[in-house]
N, CA and C atoms of all chains as a GROMACS GRO file, in nm:
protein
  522
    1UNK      N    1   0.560   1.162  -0.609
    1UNK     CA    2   0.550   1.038  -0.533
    1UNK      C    3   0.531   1.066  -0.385
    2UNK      N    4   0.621   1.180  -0.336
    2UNK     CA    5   0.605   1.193  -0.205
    2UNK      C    6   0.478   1.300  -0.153
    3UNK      N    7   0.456   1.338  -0.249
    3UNK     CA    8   0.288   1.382  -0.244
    3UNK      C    9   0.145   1.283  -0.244
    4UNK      N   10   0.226   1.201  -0.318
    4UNK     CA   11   0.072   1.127  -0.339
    4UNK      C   12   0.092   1.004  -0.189
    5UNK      N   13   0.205   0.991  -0.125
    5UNK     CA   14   0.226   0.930  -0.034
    5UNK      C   15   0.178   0.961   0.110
    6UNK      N   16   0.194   1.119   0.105
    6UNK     CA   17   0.102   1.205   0.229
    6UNK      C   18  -0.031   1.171   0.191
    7UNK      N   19  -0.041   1.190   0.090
    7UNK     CA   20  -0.190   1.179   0.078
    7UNK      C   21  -0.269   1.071   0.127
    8UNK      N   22  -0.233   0.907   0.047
    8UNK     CA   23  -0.255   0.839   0.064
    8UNK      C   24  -0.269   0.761   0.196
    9UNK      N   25  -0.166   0.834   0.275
    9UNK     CA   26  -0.130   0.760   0.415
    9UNK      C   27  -0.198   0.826   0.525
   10UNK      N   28  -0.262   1.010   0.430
   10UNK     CA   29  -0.364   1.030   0.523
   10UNK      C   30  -0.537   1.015   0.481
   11UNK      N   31  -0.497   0.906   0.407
   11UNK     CA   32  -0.700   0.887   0.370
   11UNK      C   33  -0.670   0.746   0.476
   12UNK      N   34  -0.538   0.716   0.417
   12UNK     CA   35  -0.572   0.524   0.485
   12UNK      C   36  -0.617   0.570   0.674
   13UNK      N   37  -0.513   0.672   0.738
   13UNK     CA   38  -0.561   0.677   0.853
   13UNK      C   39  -0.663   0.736   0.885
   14UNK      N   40  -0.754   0.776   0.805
   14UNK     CA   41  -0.898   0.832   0.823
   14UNK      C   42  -0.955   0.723   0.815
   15UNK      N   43  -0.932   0.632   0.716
   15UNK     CA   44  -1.024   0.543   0.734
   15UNK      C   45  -1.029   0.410   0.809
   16UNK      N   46  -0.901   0.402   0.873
   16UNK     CA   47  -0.884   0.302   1.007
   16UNK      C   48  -0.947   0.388   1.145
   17UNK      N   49  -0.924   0.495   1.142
   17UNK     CA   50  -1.008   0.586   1.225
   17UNK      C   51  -1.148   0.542   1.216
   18UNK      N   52  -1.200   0.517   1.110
   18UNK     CA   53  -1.348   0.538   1.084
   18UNK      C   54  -1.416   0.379   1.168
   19UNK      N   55  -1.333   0.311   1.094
   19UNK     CA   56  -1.316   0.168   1.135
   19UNK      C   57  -1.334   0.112   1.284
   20UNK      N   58  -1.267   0.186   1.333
   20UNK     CA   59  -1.236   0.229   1.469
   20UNK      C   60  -1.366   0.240   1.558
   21UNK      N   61  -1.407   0.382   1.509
   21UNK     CA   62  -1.523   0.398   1.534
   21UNK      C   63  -1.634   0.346   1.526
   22UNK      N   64  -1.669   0.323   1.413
   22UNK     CA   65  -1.757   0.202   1.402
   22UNK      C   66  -1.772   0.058   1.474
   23UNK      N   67  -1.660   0.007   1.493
   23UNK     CA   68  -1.664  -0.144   1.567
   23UNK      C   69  -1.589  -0.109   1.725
   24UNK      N   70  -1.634   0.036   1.787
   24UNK     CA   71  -1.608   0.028   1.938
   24UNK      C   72  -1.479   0.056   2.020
   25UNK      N   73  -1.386   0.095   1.897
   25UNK     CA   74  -1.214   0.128   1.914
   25UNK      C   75  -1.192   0.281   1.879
   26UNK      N   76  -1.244   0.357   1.942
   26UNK     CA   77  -1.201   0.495   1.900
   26UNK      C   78  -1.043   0.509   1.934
   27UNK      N   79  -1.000   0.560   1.825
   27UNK     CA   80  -0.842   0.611   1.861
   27UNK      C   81  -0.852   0.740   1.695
   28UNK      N   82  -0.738   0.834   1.755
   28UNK     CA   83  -0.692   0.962   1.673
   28UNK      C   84  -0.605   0.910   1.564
   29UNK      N   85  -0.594   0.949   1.463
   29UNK     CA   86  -0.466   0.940   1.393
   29UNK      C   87  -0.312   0.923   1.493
   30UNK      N   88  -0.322   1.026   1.561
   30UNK     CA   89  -0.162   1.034   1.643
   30UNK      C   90  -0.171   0.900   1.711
   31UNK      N   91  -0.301   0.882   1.823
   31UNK     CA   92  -0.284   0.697   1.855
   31UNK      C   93  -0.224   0.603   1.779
   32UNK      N   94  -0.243   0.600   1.632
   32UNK     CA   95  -0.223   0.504   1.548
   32UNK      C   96  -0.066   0.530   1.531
   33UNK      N   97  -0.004   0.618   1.518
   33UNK     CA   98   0.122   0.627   1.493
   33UNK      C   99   0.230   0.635   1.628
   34UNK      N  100   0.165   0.657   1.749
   34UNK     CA  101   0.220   0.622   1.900
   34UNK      C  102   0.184   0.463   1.876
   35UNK      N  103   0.088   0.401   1.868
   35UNK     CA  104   0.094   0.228   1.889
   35UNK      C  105   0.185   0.190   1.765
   36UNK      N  106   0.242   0.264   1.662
   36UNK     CA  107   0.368   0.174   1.568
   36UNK      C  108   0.518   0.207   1.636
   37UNK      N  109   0.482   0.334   1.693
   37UNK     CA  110   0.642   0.350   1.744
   37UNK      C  111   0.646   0.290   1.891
   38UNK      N  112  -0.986   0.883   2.321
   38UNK     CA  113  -0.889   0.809   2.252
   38UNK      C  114  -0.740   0.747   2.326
   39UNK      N  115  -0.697   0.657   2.254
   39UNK     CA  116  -0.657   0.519   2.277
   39UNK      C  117  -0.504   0.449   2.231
   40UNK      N  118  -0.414   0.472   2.234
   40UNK     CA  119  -0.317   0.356   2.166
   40UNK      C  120  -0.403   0.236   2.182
   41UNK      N  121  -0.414   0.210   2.320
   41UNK     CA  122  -0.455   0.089   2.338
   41UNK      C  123  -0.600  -0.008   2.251
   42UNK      N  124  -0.644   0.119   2.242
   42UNK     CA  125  -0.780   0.072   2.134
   42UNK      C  126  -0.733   0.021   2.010
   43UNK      N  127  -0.608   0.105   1.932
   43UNK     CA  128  -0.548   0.097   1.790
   43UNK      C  129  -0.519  -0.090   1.831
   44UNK      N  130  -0.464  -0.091   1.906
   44UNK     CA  131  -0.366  -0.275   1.936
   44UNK      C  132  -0.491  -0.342   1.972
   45UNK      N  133  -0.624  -0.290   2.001
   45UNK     CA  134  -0.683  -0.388   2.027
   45UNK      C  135  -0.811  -0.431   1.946
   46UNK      N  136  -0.791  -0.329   1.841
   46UNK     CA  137  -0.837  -0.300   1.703
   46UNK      C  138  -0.800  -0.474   1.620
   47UNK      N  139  -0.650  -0.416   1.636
   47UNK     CA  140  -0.569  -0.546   1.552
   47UNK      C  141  -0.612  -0.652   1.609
   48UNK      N  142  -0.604  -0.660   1.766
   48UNK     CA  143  -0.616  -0.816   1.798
   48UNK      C  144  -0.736  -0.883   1.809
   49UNK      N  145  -0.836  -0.804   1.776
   49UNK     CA  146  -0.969  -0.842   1.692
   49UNK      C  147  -0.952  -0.904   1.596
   50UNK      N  148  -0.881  -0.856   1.468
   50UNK     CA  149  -0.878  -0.942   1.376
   50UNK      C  150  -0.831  -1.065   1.368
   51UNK      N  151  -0.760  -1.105   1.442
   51UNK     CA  152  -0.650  -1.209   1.424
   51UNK      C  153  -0.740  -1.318   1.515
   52UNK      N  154  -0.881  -1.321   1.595
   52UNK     CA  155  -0.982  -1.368   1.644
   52UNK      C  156  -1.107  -1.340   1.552
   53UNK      N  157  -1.135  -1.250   1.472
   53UNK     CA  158  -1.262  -1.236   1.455
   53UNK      C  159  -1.281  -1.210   1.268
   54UNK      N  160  -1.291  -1.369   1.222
   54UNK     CA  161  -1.313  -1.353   1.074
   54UNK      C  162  -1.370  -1.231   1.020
   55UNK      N  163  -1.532  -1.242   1.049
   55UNK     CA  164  -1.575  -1.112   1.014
   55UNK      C  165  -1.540  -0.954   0.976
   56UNK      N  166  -1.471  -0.948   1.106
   56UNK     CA  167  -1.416  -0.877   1.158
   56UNK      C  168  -1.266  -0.831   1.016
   57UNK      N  169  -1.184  -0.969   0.998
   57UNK     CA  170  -1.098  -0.945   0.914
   57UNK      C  171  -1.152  -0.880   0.803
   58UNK      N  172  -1.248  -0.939   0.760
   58UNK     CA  173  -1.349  -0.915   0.632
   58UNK      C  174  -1.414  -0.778   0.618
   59UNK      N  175  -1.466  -0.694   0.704
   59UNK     CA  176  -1.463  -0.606   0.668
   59UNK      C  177  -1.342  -0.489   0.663
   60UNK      N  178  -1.235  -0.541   0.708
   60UNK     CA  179  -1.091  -0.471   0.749
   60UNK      C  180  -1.049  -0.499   0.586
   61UNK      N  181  -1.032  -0.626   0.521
   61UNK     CA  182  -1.005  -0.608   0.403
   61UNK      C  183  -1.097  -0.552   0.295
   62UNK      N  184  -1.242  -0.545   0.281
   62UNK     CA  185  -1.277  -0.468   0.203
   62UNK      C  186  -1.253  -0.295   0.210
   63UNK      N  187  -1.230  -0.272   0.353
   63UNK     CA  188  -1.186  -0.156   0.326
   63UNK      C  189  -1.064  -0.111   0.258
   64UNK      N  190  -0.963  -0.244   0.286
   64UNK     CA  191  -0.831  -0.192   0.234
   64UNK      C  192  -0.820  -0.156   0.055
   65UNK      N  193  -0.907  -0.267   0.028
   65UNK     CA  194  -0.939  -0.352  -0.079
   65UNK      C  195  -0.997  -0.143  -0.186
   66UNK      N  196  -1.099  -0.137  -0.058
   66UNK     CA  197  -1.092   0.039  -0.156
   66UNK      C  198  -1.058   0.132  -0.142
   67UNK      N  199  -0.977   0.142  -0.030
   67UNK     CA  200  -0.850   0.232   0.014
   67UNK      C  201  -0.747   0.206  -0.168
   68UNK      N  202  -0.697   0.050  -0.155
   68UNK     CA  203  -0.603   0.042  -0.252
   68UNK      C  204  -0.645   0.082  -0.411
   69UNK      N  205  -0.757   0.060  -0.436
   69UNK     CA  206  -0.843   0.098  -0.562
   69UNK      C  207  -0.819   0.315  -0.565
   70UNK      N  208  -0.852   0.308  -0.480
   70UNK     CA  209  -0.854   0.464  -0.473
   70UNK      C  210  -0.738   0.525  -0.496
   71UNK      N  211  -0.616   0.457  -0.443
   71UNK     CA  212  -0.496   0.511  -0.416
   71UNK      C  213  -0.425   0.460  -0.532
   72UNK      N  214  -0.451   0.358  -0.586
   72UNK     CA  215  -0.391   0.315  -0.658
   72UNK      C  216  -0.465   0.448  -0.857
   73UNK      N  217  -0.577   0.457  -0.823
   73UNK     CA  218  -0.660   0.579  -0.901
   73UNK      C  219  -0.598   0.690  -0.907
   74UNK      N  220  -0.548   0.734  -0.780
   74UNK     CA  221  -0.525   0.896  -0.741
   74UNK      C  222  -0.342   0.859  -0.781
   75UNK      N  223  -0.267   0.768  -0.780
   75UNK     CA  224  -0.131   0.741  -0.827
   75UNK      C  225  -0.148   0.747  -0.986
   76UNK      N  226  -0.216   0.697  -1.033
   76UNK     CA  227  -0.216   0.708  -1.164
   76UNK      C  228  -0.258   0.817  -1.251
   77UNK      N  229  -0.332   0.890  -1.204
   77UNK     CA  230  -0.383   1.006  -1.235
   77UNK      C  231  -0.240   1.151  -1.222
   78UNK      N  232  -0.205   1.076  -1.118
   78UNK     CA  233  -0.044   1.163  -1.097
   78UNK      C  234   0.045   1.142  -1.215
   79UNK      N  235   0.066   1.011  -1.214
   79UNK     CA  236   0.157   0.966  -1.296
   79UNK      C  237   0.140   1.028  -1.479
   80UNK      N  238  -0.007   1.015  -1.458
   80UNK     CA  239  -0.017   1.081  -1.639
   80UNK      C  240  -0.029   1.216  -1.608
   81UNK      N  241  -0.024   1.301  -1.555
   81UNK     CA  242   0.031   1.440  -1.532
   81UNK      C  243   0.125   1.488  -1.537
   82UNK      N  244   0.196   1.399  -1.458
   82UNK     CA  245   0.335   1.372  -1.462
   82UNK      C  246   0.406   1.386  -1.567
   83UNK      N  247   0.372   1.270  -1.663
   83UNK     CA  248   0.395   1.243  -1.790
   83UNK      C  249   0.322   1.343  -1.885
   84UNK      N  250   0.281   1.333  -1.867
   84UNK     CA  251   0.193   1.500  -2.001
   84UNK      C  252   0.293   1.620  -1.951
   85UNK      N  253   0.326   1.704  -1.846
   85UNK     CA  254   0.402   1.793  -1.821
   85UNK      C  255   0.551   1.771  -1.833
   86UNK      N  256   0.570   1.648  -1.856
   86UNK     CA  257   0.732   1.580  -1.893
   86UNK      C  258   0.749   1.591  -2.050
   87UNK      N  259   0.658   1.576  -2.054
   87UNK     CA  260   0.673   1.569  -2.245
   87UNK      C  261   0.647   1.399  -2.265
   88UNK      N  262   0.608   1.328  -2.176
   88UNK     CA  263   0.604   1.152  -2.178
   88UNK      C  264   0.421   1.137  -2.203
   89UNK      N  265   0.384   1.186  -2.288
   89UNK     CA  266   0.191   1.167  -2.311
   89UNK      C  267   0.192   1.018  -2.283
   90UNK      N  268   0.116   0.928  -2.182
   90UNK     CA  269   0.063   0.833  -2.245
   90UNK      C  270  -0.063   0.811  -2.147
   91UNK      N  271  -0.139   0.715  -2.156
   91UNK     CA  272  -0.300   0.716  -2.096
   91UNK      C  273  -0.245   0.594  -1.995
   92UNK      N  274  -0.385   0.614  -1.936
   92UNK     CA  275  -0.392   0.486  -1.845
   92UNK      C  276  -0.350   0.329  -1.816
   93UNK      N  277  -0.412   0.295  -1.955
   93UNK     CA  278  -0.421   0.167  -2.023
   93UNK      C  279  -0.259   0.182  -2.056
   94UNK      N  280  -0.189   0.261  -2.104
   94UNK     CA  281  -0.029   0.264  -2.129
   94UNK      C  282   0.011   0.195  -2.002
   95UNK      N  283  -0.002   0.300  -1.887
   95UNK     CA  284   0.050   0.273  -1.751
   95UNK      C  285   0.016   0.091  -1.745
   96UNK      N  286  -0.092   0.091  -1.765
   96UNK     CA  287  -0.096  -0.079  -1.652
   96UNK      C  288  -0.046  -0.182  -1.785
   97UNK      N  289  -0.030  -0.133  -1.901
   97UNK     CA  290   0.030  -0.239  -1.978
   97UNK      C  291   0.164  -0.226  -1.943
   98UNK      N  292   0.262  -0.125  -1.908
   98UNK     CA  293   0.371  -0.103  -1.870
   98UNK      C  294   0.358  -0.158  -1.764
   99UNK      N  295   0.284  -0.156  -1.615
   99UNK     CA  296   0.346  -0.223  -1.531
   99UNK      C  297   0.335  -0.370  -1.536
  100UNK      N  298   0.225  -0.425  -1.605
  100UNK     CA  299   0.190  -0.552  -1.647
  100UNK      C  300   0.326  -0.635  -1.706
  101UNK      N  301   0.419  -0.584  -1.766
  101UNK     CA  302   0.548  -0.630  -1.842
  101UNK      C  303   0.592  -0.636  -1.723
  102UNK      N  304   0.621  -0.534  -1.634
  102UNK     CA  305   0.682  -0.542  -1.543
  102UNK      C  306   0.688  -0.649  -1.395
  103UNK      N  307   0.542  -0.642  -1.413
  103UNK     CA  308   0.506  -0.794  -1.294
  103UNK      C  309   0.532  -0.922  -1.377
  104UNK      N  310   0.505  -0.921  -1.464
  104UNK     CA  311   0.510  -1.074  -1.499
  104UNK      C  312   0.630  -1.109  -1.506
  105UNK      N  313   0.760  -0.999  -1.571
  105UNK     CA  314   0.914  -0.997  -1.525
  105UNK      C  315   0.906  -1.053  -1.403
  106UNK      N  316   0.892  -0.989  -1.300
  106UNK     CA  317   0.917  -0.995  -1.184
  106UNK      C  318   0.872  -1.152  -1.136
  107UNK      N  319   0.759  -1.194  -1.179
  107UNK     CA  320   0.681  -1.285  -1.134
  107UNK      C  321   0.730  -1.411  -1.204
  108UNK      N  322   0.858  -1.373  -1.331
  108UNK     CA  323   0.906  -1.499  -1.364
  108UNK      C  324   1.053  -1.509  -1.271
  109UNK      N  325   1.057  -1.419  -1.189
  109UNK     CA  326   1.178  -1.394  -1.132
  109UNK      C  327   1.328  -1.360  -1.212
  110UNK      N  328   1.288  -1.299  -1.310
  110UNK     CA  329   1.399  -1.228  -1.409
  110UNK      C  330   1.425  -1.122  -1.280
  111UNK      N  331   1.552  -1.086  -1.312
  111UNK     CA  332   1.603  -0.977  -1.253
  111UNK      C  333   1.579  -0.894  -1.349
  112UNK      N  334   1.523  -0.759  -1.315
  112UNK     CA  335   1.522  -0.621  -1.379
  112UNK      C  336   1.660  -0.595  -1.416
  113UNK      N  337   1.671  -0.522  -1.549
  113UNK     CA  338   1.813  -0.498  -1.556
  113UNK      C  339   1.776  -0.324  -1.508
  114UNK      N  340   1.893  -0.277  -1.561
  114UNK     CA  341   1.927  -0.110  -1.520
  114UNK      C  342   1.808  -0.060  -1.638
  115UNK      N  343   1.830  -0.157  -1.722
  115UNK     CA  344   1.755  -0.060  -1.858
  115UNK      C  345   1.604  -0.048  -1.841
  116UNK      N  346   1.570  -0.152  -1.813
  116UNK     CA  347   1.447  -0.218  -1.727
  116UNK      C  348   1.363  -0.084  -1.659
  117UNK      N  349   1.486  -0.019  -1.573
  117UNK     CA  350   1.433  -0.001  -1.454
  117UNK      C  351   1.396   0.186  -1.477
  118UNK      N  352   1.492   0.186  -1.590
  118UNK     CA  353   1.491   0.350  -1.651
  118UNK      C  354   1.416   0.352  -1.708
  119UNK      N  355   1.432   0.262  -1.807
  119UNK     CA  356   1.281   0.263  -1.917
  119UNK      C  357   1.169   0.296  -1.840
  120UNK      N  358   1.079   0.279  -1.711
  120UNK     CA  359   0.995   0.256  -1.675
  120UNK      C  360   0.992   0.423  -1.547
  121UNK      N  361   1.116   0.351  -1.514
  121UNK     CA  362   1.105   0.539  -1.384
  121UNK      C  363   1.174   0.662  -1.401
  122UNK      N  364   1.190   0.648  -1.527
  122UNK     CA  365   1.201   0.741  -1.589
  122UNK      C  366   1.368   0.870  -1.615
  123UNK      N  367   1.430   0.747  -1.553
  123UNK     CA  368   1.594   0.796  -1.603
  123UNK      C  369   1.655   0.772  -1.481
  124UNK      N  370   1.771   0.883  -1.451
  124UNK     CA  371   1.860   0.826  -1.360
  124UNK      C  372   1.814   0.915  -1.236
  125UNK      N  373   1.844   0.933  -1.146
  125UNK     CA  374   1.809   0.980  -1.019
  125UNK      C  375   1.700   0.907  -0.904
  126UNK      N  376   1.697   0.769  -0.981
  126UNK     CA  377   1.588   0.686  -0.911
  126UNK      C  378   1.661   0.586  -0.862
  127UNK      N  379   1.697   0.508  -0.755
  127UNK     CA  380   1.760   0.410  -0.733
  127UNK      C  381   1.734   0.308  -0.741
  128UNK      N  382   1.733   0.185  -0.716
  128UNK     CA  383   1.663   0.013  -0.757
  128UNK      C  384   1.580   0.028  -0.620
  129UNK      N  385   1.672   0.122  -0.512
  129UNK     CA  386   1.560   0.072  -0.417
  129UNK      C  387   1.444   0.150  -0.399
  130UNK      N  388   1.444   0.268  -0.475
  130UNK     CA  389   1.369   0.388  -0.441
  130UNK      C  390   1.243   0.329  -0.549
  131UNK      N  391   1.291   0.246  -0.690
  131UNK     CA  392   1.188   0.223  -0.774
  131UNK      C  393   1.110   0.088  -0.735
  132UNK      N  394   1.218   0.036  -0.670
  132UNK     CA  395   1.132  -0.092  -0.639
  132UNK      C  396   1.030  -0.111  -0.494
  133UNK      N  397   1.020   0.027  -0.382
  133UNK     CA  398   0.912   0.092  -0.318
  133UNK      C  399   0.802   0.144  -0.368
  134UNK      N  400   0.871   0.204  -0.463
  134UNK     CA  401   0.771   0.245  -0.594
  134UNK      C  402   0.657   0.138  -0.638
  135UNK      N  403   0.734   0.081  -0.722
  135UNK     CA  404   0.657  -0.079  -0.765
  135UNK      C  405   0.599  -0.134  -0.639
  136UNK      N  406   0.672  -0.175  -0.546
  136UNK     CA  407   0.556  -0.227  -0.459
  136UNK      C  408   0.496  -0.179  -0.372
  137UNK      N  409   0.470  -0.045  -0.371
  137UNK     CA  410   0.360   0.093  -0.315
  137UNK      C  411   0.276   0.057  -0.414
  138UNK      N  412   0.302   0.071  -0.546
  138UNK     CA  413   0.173   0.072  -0.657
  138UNK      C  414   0.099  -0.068  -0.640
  139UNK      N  415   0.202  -0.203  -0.735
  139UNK     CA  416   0.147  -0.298  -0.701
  139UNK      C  417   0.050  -0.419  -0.581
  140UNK      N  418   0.164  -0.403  -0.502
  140UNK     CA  419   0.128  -0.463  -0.394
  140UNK      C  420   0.020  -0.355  -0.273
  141UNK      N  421   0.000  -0.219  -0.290
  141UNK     CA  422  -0.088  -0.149  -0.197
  141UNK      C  423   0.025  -0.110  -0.064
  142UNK      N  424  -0.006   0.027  -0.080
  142UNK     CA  425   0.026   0.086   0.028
  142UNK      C  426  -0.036   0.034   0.160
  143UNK      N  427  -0.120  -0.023   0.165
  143UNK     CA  428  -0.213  -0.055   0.291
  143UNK      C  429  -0.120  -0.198   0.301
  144UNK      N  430  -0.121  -0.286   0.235
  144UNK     CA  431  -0.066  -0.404   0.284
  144UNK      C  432   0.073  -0.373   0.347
  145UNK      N  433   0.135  -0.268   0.291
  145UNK     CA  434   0.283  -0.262   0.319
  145UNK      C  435   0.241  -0.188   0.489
  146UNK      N  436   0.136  -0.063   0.477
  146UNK     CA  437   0.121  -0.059   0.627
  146UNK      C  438   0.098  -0.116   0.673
  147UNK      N  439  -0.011  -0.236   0.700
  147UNK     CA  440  -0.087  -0.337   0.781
  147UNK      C  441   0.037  -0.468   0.790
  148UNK      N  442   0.144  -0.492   0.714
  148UNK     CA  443   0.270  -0.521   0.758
  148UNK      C  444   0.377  -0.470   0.905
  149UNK      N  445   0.360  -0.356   0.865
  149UNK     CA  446   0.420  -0.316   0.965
  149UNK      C  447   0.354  -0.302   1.121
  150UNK      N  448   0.216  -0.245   1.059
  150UNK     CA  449   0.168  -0.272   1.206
  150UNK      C  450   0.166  -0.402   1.298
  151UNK      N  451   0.126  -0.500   1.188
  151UNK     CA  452   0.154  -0.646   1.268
  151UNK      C  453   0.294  -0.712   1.289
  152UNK      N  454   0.371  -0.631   1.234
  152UNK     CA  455   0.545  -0.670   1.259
  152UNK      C  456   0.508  -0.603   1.442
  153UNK      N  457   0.519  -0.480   1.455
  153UNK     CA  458   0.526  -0.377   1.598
  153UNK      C  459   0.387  -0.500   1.686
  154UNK      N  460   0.280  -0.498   1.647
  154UNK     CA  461   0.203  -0.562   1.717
  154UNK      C  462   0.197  -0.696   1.781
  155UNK      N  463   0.225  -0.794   1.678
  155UNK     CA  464   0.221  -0.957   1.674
  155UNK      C  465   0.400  -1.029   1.695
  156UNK      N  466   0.471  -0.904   1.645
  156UNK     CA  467   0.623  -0.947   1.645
  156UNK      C  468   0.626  -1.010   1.509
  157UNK      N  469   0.540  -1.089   1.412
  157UNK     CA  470   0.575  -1.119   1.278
  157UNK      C  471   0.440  -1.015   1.164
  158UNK      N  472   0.499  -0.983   1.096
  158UNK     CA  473   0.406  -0.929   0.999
  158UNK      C  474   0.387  -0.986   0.844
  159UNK      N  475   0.494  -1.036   0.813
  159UNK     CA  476   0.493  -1.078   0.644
  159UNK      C  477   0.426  -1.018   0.531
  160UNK      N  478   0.377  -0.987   0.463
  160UNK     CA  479   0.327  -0.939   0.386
  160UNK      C  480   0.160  -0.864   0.394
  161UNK      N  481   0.145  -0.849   0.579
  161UNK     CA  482   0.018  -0.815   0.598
  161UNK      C  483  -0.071  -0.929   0.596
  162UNK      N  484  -0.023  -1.054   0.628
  162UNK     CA  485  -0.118  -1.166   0.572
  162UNK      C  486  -0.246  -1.150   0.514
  163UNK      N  487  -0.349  -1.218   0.662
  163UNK     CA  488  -0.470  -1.208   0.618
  163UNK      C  489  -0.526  -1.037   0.630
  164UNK      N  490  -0.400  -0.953   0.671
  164UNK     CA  491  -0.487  -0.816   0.664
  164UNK      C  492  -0.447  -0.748   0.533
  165UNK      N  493  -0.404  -0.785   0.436
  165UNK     CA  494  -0.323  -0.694   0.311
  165UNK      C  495  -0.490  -0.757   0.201
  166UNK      N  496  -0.522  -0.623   0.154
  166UNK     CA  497  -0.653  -0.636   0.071
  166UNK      C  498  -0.688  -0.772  -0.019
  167UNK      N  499  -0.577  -0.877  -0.078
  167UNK     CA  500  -0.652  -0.983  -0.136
  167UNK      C  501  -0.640  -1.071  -0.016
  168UNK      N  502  -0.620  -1.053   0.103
  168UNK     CA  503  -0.673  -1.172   0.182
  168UNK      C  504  -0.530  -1.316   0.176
  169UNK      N  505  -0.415  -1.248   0.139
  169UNK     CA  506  -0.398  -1.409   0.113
  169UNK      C  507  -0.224  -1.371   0.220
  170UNK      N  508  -0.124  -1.463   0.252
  170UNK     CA  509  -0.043  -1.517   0.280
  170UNK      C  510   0.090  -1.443   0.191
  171UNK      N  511   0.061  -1.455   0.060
  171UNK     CA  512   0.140  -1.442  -0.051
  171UNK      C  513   0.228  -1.354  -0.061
  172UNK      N  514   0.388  -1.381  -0.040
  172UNK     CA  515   0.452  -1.291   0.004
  172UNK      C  516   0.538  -1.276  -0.143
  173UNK      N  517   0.615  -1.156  -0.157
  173UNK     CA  518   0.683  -1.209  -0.291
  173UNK      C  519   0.810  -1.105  -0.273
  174UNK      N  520   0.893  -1.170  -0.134
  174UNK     CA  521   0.987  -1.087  -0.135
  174UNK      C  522   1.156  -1.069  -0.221
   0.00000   0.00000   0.00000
């Protein structure tokens, strides 16, 4: 479970990354987890 | 790169339909995928446990399990073993479980981000992959 949880939580932030990129918001993975904390 | 881009990412959506719309189809195959690559675990899982069962097992098993849920029966203990597989799992550890699988890991993130962002998050509203409000806490 806690494998497939790394995993998962690092495709989702690749692909808000991607997202990102695409519509003019570049930010890193680490951005994304500095703007929750 | 940006915190500030990530928050201003979000506050696009919450202005820009479109915008939501392609945010949920992505989630929409984020959760398909993840929800693929969980299950694929799970019958591995189960084949190296000595528990064989296929796919179609899994979602008829969790299928009993939502519609429980969805009549608002309380799970009993037996319920909860039968399904995660004995003791060392807690109600709360299985019921993250269940709603990691069911409900999408992405909605439960896109919750939280708009809890930290907006100050309310609920169930990811309009950002949790079916698009809807529908909370089922």
């Amino acid at each position: 479970m806690y494998a497939h949880q790394i995993e998962t939580e690092k495709i989702l932030a690749e692909k808000l990354v991607e997202l990102g990129k695409t519509s003019g918001f570049e930010f890193s993975k680490d951005d994304q987890i500095t703007a929750l904390n | 790169m940006s915190k500030d881009n990530v928050k201003q990412m979000f506050a696009k959506m919450e202005k820009d339909a479109g915008f939501q719309k392609k945010y949920a189809d992505l989630m929409l195959a984020y959760q398909r995928e993840a929800e693929k690559s969980m299950a694929e675990k799970l019958l591995e899982f189960g084949k190296i446990s000595g528990f064989e069962f296929s796919k179609d097992d899994l979602m008829a098993a969790r299928s009993e399990l939502m519609e429980k849920v969805n009549e608002n029966k309380e799970l009993s203990d037996k319920d909860l073993t039968s399904v995660a597989g004995g003791s060392g799992i807690t109600n709360k550890e299985y019921g993250a479980t269940l709603s990691a699988c069911s409900l999408g890991l992405g909605c439960a993130l896109a919750s939280v981000s708009m809890e930290v962002l907006r100050g309310s998050g609920g169930c990811g509203s309009y950002l949790s992959s079916t698009g809807t409000a529908d909370c089922t806490e």
